[in-house]
C-alpha positions, 0 to 999 in steps of 0.5 A: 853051033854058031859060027861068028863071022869076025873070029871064026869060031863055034859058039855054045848057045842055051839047049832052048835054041836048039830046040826052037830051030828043030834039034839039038845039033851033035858035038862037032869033030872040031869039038871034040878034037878040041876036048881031046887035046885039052884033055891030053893036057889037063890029066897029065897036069892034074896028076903032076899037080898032085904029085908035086903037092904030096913032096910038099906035104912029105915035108911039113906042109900041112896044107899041100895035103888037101890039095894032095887029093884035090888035084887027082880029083880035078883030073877025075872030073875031067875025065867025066866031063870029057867022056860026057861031052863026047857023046854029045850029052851037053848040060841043059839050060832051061828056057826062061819064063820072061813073062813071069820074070816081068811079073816078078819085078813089077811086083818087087817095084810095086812092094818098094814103092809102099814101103 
């Protein structure tokens, strides 16, 4: 994780950069201090959330049902997304092919400019 100098705070760069300085780096203990706290809040807000939706659905309102379920659901994927950062398992971003993207373009310019 990069620090930048003017705000003093981690960066997320893609996998790649890892890679190409010798190794993905582990989730940092301010990281996951960071994802703890966010996820002591979040849970709590989504099943209040979903509570507060089922009152509104008790009294008519149709659509609060959706959201009646969808709030727990949110909570649930926090919980995943928490336990998966935690172990350091960050989503792969995959290095782009840039000369093969130039190609790409050359070739679209080169279709343009026959039509």
């Amino acid at each position: 994780m990069a620090k930048n100098s003017s705000h003093d705070f981690e960066t997320n760069e893609p996998a790649w950069i890892h890679e190409e300085a010798g190794g993905e780096k582990p989730v940092s203990d301010k990281a996951k201090k960071w994802l703890t706290v966010g996820m002591v809040l979040a849970v709590p807000f989504c099943m209040w959330a979903g509570w507060f939706e089922f009152g509104r659905a008790q009294h008519g309102n149709w659509r609060a049902w959706v959201y009646t379920f969808e709030w727990p659901f949110f909570g649930a994927i926090a919980i995943y997304l928490w336990r998966r950062l935690l172990k350091g398992d960050m989503p792969k971003i995959p290095r782009p092919d840039l000369d093969a993207l130039a190609r790409e373009a050359d070739e679209k310019e080169g279709n343009k400019e026959k039509n």
